[in-house]
N, CA, C, O and CB atoms as a CASP TS submission, in Angstrom:
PFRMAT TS
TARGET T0000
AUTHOR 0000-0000-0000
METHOD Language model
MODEL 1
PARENT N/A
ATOM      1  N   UNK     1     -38.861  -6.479 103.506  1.00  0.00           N
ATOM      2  CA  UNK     1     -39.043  -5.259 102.724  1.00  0.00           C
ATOM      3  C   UNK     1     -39.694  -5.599 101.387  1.00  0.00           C
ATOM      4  O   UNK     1     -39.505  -6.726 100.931  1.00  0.00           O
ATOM      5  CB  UNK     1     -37.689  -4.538 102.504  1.00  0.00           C
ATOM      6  N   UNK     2     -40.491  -4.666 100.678  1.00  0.00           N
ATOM      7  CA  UNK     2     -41.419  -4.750  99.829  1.00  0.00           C
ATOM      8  C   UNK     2     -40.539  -4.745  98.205  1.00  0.00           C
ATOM      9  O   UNK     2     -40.464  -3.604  97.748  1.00  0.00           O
ATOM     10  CB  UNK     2     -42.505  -3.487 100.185  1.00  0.00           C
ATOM     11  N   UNK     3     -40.132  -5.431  97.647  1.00  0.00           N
ATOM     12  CA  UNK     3     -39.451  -5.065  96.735  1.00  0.00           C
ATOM     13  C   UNK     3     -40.331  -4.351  95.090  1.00  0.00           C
ATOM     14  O   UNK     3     -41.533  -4.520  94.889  1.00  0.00           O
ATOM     15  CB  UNK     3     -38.617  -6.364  96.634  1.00  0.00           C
ATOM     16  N   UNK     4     -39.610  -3.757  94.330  1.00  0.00           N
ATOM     17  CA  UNK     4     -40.769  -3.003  93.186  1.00  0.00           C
ATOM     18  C   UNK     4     -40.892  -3.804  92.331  1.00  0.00           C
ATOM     19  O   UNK     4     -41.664  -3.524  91.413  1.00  0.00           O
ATOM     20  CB  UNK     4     -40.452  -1.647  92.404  1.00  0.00           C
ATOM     21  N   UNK     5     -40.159  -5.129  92.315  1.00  0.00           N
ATOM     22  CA  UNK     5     -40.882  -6.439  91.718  1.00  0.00           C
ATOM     23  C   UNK     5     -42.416  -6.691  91.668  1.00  0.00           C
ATOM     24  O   UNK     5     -43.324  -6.905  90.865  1.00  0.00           O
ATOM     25  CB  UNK     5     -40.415  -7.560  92.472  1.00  0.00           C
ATOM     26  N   UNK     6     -42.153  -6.527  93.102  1.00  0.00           N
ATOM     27  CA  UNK     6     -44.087  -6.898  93.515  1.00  0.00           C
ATOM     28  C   UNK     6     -45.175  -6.303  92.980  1.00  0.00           C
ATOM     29  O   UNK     6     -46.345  -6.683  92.961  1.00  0.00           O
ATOM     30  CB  UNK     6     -44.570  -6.566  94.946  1.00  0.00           C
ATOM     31  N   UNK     7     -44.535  -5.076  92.435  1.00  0.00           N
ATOM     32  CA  UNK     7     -46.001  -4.125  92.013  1.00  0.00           C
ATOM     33  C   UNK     7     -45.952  -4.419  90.458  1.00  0.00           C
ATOM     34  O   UNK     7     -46.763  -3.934  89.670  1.00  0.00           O
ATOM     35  CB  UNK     7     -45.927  -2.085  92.390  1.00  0.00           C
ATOM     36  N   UNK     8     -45.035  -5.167  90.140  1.00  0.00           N
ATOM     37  CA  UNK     8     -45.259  -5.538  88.777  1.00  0.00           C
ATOM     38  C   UNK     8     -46.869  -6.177  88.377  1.00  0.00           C
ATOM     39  O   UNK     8     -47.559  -6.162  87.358  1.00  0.00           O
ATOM     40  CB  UNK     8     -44.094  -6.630  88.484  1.00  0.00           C
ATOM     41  N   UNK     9     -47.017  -6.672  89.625  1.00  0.00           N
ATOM     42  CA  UNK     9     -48.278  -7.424  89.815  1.00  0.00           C
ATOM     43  C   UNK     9     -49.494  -6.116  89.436  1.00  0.00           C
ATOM     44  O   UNK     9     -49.328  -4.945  89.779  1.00  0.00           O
ATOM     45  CB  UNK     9     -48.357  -8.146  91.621  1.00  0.00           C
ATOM     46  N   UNK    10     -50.862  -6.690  88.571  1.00  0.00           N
ATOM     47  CA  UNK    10     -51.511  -6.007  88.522  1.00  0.00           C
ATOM     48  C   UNK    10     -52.728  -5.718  89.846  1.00  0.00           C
ATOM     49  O   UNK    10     -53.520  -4.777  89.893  1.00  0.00           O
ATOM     50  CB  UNK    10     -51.757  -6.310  87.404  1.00  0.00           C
ATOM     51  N   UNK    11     -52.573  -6.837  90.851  1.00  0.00           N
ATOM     52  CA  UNK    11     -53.617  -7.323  92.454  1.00  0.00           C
ATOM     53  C   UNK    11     -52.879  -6.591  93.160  1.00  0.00           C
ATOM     54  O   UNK    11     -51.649  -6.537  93.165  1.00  0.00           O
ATOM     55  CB  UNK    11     -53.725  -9.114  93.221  1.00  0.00           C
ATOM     56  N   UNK    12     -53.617  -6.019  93.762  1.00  0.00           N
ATOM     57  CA  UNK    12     -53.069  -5.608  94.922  1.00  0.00           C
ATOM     58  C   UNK    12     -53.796  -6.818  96.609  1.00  0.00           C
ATOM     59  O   UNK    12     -54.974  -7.162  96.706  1.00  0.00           O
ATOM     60  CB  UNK    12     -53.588  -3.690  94.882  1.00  0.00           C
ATOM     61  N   UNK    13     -53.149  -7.032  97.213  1.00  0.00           N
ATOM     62  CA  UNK    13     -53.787  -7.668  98.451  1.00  0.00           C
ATOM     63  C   UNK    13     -53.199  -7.020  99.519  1.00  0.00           C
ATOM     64  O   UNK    13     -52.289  -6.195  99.596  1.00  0.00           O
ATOM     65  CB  UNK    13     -53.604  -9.199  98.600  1.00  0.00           C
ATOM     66  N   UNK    14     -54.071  -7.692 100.510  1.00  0.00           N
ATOM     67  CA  UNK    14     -54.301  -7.493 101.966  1.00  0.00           C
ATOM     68  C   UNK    14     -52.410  -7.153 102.557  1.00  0.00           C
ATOM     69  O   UNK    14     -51.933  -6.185 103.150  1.00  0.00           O
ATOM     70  CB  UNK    14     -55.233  -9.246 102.739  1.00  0.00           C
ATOM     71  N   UNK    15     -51.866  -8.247 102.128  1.00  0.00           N
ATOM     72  CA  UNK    15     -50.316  -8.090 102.657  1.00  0.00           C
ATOM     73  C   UNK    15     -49.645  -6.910 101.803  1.00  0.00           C
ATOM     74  O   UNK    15     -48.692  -6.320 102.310  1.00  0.00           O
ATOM     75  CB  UNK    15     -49.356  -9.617 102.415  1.00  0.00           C
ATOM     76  N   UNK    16     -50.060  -6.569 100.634  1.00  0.00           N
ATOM     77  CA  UNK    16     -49.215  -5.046  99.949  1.00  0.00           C
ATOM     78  C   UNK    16     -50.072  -4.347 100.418  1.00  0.00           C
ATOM     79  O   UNK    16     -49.377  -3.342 100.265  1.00  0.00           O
ATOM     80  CB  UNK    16     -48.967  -4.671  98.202  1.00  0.00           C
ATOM     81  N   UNK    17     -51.209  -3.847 100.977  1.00  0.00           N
ATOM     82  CA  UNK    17     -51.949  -2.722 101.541  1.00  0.00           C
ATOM     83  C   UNK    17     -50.972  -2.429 102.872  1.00  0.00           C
ATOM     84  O   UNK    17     -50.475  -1.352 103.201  1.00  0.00           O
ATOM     85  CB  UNK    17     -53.674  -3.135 101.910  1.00  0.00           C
ATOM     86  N   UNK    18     -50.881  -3.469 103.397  1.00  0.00           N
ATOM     87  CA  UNK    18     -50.243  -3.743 105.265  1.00  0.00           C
ATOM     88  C   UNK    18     -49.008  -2.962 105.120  1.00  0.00           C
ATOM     89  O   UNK    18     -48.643  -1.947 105.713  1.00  0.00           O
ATOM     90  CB  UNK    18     -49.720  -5.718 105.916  1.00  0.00           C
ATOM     91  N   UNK    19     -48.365  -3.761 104.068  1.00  0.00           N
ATOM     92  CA  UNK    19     -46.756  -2.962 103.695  1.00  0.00           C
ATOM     93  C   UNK    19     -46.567  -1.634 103.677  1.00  0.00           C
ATOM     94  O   UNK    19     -45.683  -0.962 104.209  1.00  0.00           O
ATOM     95  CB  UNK    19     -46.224  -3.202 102.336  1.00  0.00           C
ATOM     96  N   UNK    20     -47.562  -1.292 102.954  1.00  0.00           N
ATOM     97  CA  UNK    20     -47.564   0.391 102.101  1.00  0.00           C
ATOM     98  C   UNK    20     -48.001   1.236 103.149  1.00  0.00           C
ATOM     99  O   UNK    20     -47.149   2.003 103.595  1.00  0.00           O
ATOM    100  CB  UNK    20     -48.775   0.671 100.622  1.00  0.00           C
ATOM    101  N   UNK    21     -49.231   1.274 103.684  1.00  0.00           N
ATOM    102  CA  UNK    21     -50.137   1.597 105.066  1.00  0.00           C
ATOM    103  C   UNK    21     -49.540   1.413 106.476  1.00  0.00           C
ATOM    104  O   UNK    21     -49.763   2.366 107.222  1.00  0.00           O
ATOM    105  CB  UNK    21     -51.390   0.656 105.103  1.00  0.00           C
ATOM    106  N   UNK    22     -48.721   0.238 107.088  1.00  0.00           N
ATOM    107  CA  UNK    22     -48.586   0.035 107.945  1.00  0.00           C
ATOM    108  C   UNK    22     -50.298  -0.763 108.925  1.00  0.00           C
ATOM    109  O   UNK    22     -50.395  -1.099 110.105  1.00  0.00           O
ATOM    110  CB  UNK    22     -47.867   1.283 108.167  1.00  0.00           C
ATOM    111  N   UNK    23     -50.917  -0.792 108.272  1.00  0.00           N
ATOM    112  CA  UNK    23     -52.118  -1.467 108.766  1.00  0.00           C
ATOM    113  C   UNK    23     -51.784  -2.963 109.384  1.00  0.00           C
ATOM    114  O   UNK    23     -50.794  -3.539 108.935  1.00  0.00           O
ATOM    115  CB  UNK    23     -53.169  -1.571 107.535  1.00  0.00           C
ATOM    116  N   UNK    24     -52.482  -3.526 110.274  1.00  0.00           N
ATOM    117  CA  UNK    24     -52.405  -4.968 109.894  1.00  0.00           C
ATOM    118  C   UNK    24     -53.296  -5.145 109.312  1.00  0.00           C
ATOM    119  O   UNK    24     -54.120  -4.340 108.879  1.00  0.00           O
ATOM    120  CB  UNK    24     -52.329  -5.913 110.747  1.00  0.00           C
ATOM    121  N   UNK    25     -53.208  -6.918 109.176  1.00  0.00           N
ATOM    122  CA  UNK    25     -53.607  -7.496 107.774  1.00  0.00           C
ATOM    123  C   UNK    25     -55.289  -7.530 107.706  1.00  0.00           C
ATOM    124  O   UNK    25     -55.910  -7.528 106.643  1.00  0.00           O
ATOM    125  CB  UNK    25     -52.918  -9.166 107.573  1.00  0.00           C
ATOM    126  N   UNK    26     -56.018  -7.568 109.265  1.00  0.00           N
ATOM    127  CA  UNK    26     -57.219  -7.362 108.751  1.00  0.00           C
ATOM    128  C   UNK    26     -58.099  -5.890 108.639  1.00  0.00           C
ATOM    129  O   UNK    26     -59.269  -5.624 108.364  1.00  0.00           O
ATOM    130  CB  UNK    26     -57.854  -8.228 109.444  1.00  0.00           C
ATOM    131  N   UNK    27     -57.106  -5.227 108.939  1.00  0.00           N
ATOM    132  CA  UNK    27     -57.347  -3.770 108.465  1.00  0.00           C
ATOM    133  C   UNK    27     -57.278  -3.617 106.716  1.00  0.00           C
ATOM    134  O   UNK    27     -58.127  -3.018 106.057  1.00  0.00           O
ATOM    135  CB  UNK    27     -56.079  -2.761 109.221  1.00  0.00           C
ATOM    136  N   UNK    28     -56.160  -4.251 106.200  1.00  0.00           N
ATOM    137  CA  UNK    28     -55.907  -4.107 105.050  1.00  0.00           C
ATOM    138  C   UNK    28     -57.093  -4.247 104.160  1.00  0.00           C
ATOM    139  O   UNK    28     -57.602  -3.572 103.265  1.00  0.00           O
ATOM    140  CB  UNK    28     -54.954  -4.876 104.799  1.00  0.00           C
ATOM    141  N   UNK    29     -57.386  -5.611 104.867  1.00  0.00           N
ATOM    142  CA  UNK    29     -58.204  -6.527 104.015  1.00  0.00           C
ATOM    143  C   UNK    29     -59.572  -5.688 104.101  1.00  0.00           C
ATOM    144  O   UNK    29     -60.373  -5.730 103.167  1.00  0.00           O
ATOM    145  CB  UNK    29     -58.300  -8.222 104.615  1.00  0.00           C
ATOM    146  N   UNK    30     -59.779  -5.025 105.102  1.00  0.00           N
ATOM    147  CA  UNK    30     -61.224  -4.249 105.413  1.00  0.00           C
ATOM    148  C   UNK    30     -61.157  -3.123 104.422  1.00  0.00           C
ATOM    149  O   UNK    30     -61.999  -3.109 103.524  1.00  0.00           O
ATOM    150  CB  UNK    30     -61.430  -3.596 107.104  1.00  0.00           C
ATOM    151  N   UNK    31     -60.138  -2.061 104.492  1.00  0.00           N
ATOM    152  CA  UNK    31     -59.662  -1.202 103.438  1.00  0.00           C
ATOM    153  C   UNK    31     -59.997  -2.168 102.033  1.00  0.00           C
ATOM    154  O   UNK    31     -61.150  -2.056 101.616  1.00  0.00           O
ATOM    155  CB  UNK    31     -57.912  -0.787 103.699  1.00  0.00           C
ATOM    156  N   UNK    32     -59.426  -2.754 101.558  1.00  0.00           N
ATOM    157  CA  UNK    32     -59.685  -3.485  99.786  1.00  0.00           C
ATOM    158  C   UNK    32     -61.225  -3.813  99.774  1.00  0.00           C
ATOM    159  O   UNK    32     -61.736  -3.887  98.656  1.00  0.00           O
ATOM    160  CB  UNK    32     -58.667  -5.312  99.393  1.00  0.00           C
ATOM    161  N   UNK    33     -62.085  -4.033 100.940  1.00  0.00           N
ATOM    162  CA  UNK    33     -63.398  -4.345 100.849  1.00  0.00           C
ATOM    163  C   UNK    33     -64.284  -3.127 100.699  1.00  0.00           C
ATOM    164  O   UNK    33     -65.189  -3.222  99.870  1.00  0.00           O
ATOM    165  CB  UNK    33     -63.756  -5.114 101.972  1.00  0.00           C
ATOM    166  N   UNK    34     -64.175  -2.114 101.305  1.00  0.00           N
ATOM    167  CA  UNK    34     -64.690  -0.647 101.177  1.00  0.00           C
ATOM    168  C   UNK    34     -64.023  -0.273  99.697  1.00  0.00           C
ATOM    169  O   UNK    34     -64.976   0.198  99.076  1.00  0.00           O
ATOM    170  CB  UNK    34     -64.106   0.480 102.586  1.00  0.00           C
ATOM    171  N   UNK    35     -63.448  -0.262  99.266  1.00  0.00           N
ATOM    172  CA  UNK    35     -62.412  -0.056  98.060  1.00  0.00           C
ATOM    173  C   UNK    35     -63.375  -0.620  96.785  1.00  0.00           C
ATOM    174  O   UNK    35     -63.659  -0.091  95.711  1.00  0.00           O
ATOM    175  CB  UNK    35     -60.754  -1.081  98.289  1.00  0.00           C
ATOM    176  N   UNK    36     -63.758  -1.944  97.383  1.00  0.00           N
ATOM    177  CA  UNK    36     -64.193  -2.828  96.195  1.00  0.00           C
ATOM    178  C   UNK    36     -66.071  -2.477  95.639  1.00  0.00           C
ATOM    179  O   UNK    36     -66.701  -2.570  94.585  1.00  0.00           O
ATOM    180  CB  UNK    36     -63.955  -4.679  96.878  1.00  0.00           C
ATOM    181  N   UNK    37     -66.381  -2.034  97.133  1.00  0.00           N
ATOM    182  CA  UNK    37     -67.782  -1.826  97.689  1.00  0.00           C
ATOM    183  C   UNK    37     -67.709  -0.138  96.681  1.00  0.00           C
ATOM    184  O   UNK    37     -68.345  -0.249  95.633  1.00  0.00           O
ATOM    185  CB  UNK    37     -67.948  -1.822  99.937  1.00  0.00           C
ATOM    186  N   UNK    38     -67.178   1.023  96.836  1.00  0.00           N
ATOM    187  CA  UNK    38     -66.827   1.675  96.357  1.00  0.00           C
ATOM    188  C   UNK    38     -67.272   1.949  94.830  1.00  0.00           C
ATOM    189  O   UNK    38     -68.046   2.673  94.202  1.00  0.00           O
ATOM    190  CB  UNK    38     -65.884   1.461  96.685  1.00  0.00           C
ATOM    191  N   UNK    39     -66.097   0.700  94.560  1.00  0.00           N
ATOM    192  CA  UNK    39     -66.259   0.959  93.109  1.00  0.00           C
ATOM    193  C   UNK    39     -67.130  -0.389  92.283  1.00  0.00           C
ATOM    194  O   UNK    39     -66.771  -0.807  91.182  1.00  0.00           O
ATOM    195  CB  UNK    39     -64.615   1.176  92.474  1.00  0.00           C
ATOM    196  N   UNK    40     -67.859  -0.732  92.756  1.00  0.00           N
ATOM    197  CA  UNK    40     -69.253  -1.528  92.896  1.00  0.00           C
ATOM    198  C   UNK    40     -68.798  -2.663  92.447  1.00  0.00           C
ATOM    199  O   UNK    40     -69.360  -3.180  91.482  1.00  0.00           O
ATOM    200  CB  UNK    40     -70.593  -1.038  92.087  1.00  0.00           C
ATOM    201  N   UNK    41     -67.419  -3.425  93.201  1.00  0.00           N
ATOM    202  CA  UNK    41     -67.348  -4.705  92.504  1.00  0.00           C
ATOM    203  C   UNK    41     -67.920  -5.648  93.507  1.00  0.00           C
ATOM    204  O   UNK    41     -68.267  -5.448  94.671  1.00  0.00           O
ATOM    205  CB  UNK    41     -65.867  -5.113  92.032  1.00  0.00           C
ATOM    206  N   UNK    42     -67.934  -6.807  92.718  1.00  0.00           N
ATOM    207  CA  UNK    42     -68.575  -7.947  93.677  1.00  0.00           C
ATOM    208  C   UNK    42     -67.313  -8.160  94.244  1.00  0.00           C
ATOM    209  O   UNK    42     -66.204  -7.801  93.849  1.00  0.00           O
ATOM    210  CB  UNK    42     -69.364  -9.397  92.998  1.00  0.00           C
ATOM    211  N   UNK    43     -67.799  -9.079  95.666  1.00  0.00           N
ATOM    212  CA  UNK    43     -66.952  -9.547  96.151  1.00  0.00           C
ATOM    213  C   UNK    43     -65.427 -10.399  95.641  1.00  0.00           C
ATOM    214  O   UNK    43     -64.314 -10.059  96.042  1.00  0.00           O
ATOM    215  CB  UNK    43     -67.677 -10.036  96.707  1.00  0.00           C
ATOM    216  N   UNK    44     -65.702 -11.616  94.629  1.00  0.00           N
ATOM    217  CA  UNK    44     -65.019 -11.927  94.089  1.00  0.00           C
ATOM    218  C   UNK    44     -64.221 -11.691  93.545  1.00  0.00           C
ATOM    219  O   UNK    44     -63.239 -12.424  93.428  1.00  0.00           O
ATOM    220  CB  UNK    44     -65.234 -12.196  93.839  1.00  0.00           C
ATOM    221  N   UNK    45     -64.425 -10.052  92.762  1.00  0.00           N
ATOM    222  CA  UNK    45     -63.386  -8.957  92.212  1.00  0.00           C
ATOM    223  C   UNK    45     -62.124  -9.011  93.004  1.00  0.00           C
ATOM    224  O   UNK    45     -62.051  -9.376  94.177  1.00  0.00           O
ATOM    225  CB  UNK    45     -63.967  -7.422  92.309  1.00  0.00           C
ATOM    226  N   UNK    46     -60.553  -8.378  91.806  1.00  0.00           N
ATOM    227  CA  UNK    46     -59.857  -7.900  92.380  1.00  0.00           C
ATOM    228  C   UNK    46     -59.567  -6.841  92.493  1.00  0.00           C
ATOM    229  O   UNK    46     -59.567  -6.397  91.345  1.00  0.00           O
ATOM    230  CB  UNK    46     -59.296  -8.252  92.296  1.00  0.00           C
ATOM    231  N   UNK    47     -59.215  -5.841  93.366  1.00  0.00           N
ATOM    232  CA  UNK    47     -58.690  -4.776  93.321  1.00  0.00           C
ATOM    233  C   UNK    47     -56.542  -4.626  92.323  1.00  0.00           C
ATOM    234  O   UNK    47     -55.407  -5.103  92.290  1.00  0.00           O
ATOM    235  CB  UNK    47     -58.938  -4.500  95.121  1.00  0.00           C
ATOM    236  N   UNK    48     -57.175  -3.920  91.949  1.00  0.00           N
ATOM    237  CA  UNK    48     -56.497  -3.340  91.141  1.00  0.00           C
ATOM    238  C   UNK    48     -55.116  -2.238  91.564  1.00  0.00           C
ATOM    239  O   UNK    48     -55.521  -1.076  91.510  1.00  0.00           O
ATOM    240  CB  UNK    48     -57.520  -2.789  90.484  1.00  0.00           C
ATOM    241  N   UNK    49     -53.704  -2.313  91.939  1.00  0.00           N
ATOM    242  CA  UNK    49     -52.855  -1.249  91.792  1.00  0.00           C
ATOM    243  C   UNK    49     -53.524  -0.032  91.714  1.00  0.00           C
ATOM    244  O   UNK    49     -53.939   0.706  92.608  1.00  0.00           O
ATOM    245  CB  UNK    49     -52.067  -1.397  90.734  1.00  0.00           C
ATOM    246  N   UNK    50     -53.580   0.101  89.933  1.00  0.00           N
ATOM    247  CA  UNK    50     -54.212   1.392  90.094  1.00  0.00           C
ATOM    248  C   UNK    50     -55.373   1.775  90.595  1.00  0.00           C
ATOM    249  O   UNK    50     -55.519   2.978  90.813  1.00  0.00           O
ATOM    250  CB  UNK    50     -54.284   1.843  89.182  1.00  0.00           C
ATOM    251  N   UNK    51     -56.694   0.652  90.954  1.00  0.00           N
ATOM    252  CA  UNK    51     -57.787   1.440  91.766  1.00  0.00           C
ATOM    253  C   UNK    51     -57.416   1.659  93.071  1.00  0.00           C
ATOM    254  O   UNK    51     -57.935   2.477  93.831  1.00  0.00           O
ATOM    255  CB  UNK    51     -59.105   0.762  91.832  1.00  0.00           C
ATOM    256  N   UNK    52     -56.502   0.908  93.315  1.00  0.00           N
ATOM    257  CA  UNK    52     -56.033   1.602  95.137  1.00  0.00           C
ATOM    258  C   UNK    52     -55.513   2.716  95.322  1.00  0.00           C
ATOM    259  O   UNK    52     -55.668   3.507  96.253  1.00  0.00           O
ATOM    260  CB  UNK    52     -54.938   0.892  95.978  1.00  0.00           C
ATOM    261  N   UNK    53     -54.457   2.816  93.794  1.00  0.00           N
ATOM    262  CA  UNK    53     -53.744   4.649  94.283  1.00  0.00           C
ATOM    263  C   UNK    53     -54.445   5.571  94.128  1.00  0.00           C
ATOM    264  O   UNK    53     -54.090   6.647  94.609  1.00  0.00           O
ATOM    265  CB  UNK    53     -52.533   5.326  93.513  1.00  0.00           C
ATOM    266  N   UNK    54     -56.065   5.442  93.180  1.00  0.00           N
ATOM    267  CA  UNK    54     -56.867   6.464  92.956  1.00  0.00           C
ATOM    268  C   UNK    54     -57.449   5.902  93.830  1.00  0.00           C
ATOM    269  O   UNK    54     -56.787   4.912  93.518  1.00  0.00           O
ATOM    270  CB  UNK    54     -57.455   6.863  91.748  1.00  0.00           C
ATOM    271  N   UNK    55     -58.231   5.449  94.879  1.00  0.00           N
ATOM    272  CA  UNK    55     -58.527   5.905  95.957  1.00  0.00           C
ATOM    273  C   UNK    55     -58.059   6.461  97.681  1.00  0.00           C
ATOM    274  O   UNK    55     -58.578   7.038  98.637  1.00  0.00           O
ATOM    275  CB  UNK    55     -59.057   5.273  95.857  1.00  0.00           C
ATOM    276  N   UNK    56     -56.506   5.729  97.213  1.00  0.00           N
ATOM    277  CA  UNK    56     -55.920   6.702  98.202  1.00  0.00           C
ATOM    278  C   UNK    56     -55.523   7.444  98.239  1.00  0.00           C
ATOM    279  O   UNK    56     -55.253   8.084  99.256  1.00  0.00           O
ATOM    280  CB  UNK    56     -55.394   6.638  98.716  1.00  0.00           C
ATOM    281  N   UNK    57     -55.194   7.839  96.623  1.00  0.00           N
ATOM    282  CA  UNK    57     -54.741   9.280  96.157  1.00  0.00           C
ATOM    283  C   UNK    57     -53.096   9.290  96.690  1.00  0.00           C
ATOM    284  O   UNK    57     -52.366   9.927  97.450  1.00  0.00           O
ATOM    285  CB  UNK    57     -55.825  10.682  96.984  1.00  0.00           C
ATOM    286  N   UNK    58     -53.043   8.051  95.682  1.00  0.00           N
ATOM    287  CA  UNK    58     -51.177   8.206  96.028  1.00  0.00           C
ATOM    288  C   UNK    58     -51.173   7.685  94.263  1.00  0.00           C
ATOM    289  O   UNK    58     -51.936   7.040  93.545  1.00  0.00           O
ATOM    290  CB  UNK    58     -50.065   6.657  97.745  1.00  0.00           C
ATOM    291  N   UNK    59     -50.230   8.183  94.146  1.00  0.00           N
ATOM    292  CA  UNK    59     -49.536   8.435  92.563  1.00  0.00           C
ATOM    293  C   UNK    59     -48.528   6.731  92.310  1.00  0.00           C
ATOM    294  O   UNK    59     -47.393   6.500  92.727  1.00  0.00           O
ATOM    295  CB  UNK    59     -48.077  10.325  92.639  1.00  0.00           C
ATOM    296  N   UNK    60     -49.153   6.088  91.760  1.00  0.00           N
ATOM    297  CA  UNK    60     -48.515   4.908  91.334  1.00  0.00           C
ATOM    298  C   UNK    60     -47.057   4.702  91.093  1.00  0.00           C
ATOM    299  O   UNK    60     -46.293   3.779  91.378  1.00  0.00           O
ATOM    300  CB  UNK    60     -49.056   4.622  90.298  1.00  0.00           C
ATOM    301  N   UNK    61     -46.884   5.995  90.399  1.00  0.00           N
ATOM    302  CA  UNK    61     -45.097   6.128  90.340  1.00  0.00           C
ATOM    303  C   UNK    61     -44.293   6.401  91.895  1.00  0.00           C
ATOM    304  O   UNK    61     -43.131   6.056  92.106  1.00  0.00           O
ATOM    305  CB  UNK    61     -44.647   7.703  89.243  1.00  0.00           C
ATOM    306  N   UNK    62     -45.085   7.016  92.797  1.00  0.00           N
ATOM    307  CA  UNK    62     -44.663   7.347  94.201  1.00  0.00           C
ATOM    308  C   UNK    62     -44.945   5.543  94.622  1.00  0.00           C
ATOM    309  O   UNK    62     -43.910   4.928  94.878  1.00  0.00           O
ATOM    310  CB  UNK    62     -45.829   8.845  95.159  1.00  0.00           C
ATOM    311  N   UNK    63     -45.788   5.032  94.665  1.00  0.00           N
ATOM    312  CA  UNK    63     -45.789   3.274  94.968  1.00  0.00           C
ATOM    313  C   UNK    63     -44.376   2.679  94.509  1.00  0.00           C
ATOM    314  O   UNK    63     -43.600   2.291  95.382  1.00  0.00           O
ATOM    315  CB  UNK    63     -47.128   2.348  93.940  1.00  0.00           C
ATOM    316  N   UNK    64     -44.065   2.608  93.305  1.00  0.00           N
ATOM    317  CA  UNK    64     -43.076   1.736  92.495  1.00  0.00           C
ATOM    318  C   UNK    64     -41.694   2.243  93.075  1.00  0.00           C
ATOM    319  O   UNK    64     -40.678   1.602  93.345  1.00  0.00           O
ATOM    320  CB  UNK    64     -43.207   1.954  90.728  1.00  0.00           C
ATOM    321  N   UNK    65     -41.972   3.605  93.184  1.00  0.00           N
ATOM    322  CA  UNK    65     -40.802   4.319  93.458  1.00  0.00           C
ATOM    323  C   UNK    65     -39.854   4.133  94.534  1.00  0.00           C
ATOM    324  O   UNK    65     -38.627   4.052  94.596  1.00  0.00           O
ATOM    325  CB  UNK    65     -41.129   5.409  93.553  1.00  0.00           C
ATOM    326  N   UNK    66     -41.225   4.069  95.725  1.00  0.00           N
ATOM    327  CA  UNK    66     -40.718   3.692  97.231  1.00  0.00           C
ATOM    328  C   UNK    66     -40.718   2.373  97.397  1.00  0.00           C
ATOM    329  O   UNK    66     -40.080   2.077  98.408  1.00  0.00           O
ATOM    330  CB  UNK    66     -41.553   4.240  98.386  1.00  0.00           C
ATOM    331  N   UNK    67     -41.082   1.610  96.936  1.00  0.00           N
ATOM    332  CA  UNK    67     -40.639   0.524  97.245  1.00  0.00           C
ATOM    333  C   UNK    67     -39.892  -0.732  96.267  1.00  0.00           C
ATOM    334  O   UNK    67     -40.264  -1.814  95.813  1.00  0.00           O
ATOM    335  CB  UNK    67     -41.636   0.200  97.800  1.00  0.00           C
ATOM    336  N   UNK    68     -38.753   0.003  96.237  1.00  0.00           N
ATOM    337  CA  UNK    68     -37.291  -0.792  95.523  1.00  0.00           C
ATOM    338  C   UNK    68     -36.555  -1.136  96.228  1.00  0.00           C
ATOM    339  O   UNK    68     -35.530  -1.688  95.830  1.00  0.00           O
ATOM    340  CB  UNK    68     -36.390  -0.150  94.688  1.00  0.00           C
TER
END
């Protein structure tokens, strides 16, 4: 289980996408790449907490919230 420790983190990755989504992991990882492509980062970039909940349009406090 995902504890709300984790989102203390400002990265989001492939294994907290999987968690949150239910995706597997190379779904996840495909999701953070469209994500990144998106918002015109290079590859190397990280995705960001908050650029994931504004593009999935989930409310960051609903993230932290559910998973304690």
């Amino acid at each position: 289980e995902v504890k709300m420790s984790k989102f203390s983190r400002v990265v989001i990755y492939p294994k907290d996408v999987s968690a949150i989504t239910g995706k597997n992991y190379r779904s996840s990882w495909l999701l953070l790449s469209k994500i990144k492509k998106h918002l015109n980062k290079d590859i190397h970039q990280v995705v960001t907490v908050q650029e994931f909940c504004e593009y999935m349009g989930i409310g960051e406090e609903t993230l932290t919230s559910h998973f304690h």
